[in-house]
ROVEXSE-116713 format. One record per residue (C-alpha): residue number from 1; x, y, z. Coordinates in steps of 0.1 Angstrom, whole numbers. Each point is the difference from the previous one (the first is absolute). Layout:
R;guro;u;v;w
R;NUM;X;Y;Z;
...
//
This chain:
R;guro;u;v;w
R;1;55;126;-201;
R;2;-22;-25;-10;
R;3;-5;-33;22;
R;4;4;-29;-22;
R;5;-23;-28;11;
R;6;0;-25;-31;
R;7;-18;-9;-29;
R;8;-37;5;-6;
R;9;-32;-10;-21;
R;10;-31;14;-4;
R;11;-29;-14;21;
R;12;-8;-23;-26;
R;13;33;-16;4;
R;14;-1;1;-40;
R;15;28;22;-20;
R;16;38;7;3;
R;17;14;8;33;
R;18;11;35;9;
R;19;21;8;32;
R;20;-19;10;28;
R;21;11;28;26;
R;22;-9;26;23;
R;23;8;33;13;
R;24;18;3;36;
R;25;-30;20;14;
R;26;-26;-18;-10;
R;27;15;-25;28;
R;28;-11;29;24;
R;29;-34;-13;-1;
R;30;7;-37;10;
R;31;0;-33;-19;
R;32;-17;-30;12;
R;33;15;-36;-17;
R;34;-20;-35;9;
R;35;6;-34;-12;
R;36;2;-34;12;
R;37;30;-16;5;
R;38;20;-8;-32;
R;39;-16;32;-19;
R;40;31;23;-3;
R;41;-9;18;29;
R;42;33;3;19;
R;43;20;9;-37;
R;44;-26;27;-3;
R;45;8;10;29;
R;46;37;3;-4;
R;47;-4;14;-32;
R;48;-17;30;14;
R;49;24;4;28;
R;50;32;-4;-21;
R;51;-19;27;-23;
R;52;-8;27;25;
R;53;45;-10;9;
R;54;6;8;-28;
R;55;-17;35;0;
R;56;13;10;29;
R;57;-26;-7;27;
R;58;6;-19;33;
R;59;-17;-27;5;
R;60;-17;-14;36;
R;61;-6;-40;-7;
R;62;-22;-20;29;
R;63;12;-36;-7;
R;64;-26;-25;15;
R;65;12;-31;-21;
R;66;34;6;-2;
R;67;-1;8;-38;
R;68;11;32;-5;
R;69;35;-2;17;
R;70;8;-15;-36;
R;71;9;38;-9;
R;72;30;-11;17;
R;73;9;-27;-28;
R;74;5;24;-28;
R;75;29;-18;-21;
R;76;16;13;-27;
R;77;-11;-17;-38;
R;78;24;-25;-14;
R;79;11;-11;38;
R;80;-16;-38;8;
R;81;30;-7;28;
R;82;-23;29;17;
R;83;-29;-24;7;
R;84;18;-25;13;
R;85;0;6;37;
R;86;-37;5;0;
R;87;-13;-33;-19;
R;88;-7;-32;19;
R;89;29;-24;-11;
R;90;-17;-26;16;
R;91;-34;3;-20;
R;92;22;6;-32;
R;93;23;-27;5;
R;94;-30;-21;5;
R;95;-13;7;-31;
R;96;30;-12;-17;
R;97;11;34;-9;
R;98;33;18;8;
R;99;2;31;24;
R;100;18;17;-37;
R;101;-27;-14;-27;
R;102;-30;12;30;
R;103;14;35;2;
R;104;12;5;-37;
R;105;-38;-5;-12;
R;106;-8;23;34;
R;107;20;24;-16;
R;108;-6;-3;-36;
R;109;-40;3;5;
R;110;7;33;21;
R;111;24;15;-23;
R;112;-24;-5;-24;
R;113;-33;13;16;
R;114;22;31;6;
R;115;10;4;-37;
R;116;-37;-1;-10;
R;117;-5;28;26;
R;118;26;20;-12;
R;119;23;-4;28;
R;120;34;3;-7;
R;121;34;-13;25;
R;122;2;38;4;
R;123;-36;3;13;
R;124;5;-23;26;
R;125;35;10;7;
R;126;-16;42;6;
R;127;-29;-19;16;
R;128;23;-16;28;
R;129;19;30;1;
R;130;-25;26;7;
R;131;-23;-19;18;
R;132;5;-9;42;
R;133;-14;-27;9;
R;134;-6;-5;39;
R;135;-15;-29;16;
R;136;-17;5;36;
R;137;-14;-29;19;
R;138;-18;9;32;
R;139;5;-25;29;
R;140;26;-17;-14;
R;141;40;6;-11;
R;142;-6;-23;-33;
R;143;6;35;-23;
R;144;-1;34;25;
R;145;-21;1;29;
R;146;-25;28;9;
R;147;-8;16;32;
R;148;-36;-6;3;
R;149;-5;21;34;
R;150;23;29;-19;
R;151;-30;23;1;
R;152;-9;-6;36;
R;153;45;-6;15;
R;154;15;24;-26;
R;155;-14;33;2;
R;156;-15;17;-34;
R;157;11;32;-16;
R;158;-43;-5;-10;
R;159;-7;13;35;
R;160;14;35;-10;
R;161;-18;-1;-36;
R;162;-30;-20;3;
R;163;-9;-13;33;
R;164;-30;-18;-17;
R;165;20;-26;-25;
R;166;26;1;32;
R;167;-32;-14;24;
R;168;-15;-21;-23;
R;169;34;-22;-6;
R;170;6;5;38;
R;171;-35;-15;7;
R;172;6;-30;-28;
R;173;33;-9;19;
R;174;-18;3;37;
R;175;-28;-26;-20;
R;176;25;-23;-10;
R;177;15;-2;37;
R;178;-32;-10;14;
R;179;-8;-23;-27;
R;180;30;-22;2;
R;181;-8;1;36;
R;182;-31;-18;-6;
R;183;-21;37;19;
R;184;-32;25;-16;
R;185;27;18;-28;
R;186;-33;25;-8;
R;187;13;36;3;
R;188;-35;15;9;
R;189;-13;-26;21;
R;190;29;-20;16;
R;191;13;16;33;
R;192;33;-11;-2;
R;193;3;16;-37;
R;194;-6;33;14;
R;195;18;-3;28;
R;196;30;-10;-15;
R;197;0;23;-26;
R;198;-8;29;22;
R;199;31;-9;16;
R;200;24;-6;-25;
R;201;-18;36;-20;
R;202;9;20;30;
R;203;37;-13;-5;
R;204;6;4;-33;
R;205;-15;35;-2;
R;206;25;11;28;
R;207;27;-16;-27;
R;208;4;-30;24;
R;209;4;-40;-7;
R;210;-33;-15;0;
R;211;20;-38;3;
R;212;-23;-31;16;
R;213;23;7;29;
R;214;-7;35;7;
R;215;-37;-8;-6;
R;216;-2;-27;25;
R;217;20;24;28;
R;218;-32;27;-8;
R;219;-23;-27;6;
R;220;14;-9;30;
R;221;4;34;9;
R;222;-22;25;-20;
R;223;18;33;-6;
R;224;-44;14;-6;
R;225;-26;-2;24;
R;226;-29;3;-26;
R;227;-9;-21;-27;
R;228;-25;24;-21;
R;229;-26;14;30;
R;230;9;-34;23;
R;231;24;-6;24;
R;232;27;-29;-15;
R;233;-10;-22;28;
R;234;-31;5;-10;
R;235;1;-7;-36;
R;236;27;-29;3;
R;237;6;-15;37;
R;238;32;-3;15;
R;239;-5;-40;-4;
R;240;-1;0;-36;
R;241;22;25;-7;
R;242;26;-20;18;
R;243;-14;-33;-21;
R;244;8;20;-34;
R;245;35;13;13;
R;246;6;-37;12;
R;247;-12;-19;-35;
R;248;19;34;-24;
R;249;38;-12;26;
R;250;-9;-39;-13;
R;251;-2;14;-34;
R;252;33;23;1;
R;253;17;-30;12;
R;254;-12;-24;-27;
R;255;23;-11;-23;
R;256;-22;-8;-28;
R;257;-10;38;4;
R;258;31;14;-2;
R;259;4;3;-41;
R;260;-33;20;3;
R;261;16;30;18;
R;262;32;-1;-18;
R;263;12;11;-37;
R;264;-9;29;-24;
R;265;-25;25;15;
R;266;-38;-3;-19;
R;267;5;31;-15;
R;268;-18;0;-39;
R;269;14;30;-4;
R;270;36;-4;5;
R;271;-1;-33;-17;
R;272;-14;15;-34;
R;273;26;27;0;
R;274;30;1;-22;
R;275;36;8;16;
R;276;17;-10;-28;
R;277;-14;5;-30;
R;278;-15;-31;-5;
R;279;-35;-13;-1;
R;280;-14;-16;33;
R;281;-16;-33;-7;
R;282;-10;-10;37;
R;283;-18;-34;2;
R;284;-17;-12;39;
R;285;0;-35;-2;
R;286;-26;-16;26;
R;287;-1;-34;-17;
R;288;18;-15;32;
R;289;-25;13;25;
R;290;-36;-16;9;
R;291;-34;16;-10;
R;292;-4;17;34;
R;293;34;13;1;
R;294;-1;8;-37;
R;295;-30;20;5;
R;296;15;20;30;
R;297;28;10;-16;
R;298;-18;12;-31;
R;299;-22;17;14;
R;300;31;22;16;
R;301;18;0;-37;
R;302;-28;11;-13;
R;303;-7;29;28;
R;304;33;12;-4;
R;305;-7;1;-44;
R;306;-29;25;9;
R;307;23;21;20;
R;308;23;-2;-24;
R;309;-24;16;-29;
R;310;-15;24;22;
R;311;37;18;4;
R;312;-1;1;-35;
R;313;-9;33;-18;
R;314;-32;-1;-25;
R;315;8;-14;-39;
R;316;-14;-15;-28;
R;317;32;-14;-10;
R;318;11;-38;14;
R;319;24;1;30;
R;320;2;-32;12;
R;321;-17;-32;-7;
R;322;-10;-24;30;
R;323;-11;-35;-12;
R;324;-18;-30;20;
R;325;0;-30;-12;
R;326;-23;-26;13;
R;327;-29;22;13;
R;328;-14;-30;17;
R;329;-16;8;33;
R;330;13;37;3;
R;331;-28;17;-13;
R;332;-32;-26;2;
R;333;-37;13;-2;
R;334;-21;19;29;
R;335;-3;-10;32;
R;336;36;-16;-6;
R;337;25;24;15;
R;338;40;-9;0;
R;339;27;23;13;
R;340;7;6;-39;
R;341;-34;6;-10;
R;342;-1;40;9;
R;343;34;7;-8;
R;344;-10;-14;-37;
R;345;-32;16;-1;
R;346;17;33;7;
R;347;28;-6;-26;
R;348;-22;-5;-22;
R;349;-21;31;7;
R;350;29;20;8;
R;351;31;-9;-22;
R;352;-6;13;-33;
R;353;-2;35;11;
R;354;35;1;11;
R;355;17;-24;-31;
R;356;2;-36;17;
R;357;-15;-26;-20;
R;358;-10;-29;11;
R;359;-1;-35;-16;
R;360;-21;-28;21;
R;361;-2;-33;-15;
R;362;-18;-33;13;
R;363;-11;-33;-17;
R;364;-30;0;24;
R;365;-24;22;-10;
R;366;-32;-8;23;
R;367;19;12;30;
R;368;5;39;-13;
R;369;-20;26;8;
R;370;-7;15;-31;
R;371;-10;31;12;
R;372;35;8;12;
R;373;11;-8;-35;
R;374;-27;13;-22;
R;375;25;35;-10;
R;376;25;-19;-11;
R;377;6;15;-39;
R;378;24;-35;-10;
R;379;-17;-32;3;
R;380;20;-34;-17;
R;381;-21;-30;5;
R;382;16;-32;-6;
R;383;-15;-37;-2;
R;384;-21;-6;28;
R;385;-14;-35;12;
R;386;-35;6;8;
R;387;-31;15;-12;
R;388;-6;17;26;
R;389;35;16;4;
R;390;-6;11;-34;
R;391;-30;18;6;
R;392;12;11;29;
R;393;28;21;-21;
R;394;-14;13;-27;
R;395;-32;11;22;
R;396;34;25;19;
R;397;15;9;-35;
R;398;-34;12;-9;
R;399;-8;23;30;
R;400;36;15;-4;
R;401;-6;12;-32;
R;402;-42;4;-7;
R;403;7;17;-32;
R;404;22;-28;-13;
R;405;-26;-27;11;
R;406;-28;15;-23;
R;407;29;-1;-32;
R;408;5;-37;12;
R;409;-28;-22;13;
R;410;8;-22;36;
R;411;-2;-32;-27;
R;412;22;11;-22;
R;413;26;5;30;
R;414;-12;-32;14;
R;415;10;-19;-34;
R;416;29;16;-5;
R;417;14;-12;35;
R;418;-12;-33;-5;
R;419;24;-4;-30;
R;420;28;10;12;
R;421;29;-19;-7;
R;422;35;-6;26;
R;423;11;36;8;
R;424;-25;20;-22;
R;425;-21;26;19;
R;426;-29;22;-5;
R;427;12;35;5;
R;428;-26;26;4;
R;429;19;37;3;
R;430;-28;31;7;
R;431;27;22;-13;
R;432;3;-15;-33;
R;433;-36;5;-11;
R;434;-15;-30;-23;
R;435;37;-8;-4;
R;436;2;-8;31;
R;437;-11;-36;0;
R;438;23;-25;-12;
R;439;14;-35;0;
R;440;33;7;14;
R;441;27;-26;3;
R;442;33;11;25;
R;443;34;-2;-14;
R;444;31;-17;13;
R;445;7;9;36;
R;446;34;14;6;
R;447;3;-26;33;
R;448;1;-31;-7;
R;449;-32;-14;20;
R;450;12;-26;20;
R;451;-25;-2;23;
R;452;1;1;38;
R;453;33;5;20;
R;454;12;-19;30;
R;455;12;20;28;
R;456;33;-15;-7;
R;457;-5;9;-35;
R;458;-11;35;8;
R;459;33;5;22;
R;460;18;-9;-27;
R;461;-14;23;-27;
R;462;0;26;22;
R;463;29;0;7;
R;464;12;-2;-38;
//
């Protein structure tokens, strides 16, 4: 089944237009999308996500803005009273417009995107019935809350299969302790790291609870008299052990803490399977949460992604899709190195070879490390702002694909981006050859992009 992406031109932006699509596995070697803000991004976005839904493969959505939790506004056509409870009626009204007249023209531009695109009531009506849409936010109870610590209080059924994936979340949760708690969160050099997780390892391999409160009772008693070749005392004193078990009781008891260490287990795996026949959309909304926390939390999302794909057997066929939108500080240049930045780097190495895709978008291009990026075989550049971002783009485009670069020069590629018009990209696909490259403009999205969701809002539609 074909993935039907929109309508397209050639590089010359001259000629009729001709729909534009790709194949499901050609998603299996990632997509990259940039653009400044107002470009189309987000729609492209959705677009690929409500695609890939529509095929059959689960989605994984990382929602920094709060964007994507729009897959939850997916109205029928022909139905304006559905957009009422989610316009301002203040700004409307002040406009000197009703709340009916505001959402009839919502309605009637929608209705009529979709009708370009094909899209019939039907469409949207199997859409919304075959397609599960779950919203998780982590340290809060806006939509469903996550257990962040799940890996470290809730024992693994990766310990039996693949202790590595099981350490490497157990060591991301044991790094997000100590970082909230303001101590070294390094896992090879920080003492506490390794004590902790030596610790709470030696539970959960005997099939015990690993909790913050069992952890503190081992520091205060260790149930091991060695630490590697040195004695415990040695490596970590009695003092600061006591310290750590004393600042983990004031975090146990914090109420602001609580929502971390409660809700669905972080568990890719079980979140992208299907019970009931339909397709698991699962979006992890971190708009709420500040860069430090954000970061921190990723970091384990993304941990727990890479377990996920290594349980998975080897294919060339697409699996799952896991899409990041805003790449903005998660995977910056060398020496730059965020708790997301190996996670990606190794998804990205690693994914393809077992049928997840992934899809990481940004509108700031200077901060990526191109390297990470440079096998990506989809690339859909949108209107950028600088020069230099520009450059900055089509310099990645060309080291993912050398053979294409030599068909098409760097200032060719250049122009082209710097005529782009709203929500028109540059789309360079390896696996389509010469035909590959393209001026590609996204169809109607099946959501209706209303933009950033309150908590209350979120609540709301969640619970809808």
């Amino acid at each position: 089944m074909a993935l039907t992406i929109g309508r397209a031109l050639p590089l010359s932006g001259e000629g009729a237009h001709e729909s534009y699509s790709i194949r499901p596995h050609e998603l299996v070697t990632h997509a990259v999308v940039t653009g400044m803000t107002g470009s189309g991004k987000t729609g492209l976005l959705f677009v690929l996500v409500e695609e890939a839904l529509r095929a059959g493969v689960p989605v994984l959505m990382v929602d920094v803005k709060g964007d994507l939790t729009n897959l939850l506004l997916t109205f029928a056509p022909g139905a304006p009273a559905a957009f009422a409870p989610w316009v301002d009626a203040a700004s409307v009204t002040a406009e000197g417009q009703s709340i009916e007249a505001h959402t009839e023209s919502l309605c009637r531009a929608r209705d009529a995107g979709l009708a370009r695109a094909n899209i019939t009531a039907a469409d949207v009506e199997a859409f919304n019935a075959r397609t599960r849409v779950r919203v998780l936010t982590p340290a809060t109870t806006a939509a469903e809350p996550v257990h962040l610590l799940s890996s470290l209080e809730r024992r693994s059924a990766l310990w039996d299969t693949d202790e590595e994936s099981a350490r490497d979340s157990l060591a991301s949760a044991v790094s997000l302790v100590l970082r909230v708690l303001g101590r070294d969160a390094d896992p090879a050099r920080s003492r506490e790291h390794v004590v902790l997780s030596v610790l709470a390892e030696r539970r959960l391999r005997e099939g015990l609870s690993a909790d913050l409160p069992a952890l503190m009772r081992d520091l205060e008693a260790p149930p091991i008299e060695h630490i590697g070749a040195m004695p415990i005392d040695r490596f970590i004193s009695k003092k600061d052990r006591n310290a750590l078990a004393a600042a983990l009781n004031a975090l146990v008891a914090s109420p602001s803490f609580a929502s971390w260490r409660t809700g669905a287990a972080l568990d890719v795996a079980s979140w992208l399977r299907s019970d009931d026949g339909r397709v698991p959309a699962v979006v992890v909304s971190v708009a709420h949460l500040d860069d430090v926390e954000r970061s921190l939390v990723l970091g384990l999302v993304l941990d727990e992604t890479l377990a996920y794909v290594r349980s998975l057997p080897g294919t060339s066929t697409l699996k799952a899709l896991v899409v990041l939108d805003e790449l903005y500080g998660m995977l910056p240049p060398h020496p730059a190195n965020p708790p997301t930045k190996r996670p990606l780097v190794a998804l990205m190495k690693q994914a393809r070879a077992f049928g997840v895709g992934m899809v990481l978008a940004t509108q700031n291009p200077m901060d990526l490390d191109y390297r990470a990026l440079s096998n990506a075989g989809l690339w859909f550049i949108g209107r950028l702002q600088t020069d230099a971002d520009r450059e900055r783009v089509v310099d990645g485009l060309c080291e993912s694909d050398a053979a294409a670069s030599e068909r098409t020069s760097k200032r060719a590629l250049s122009d082209s981006v710097k005529r782009l018009g709203k929500r028109w990209f540059l789309a360079r696909n390896v696996h389509q050859g010469e035909a590959g490259t393209r001026l590609v403009q996204p169809r109607q999205t099946i959501a209706w992009l209303r933009g950033p969701l309150t908590r209350a809002e979120l609540r709301r539609a969640s619970k809808g």
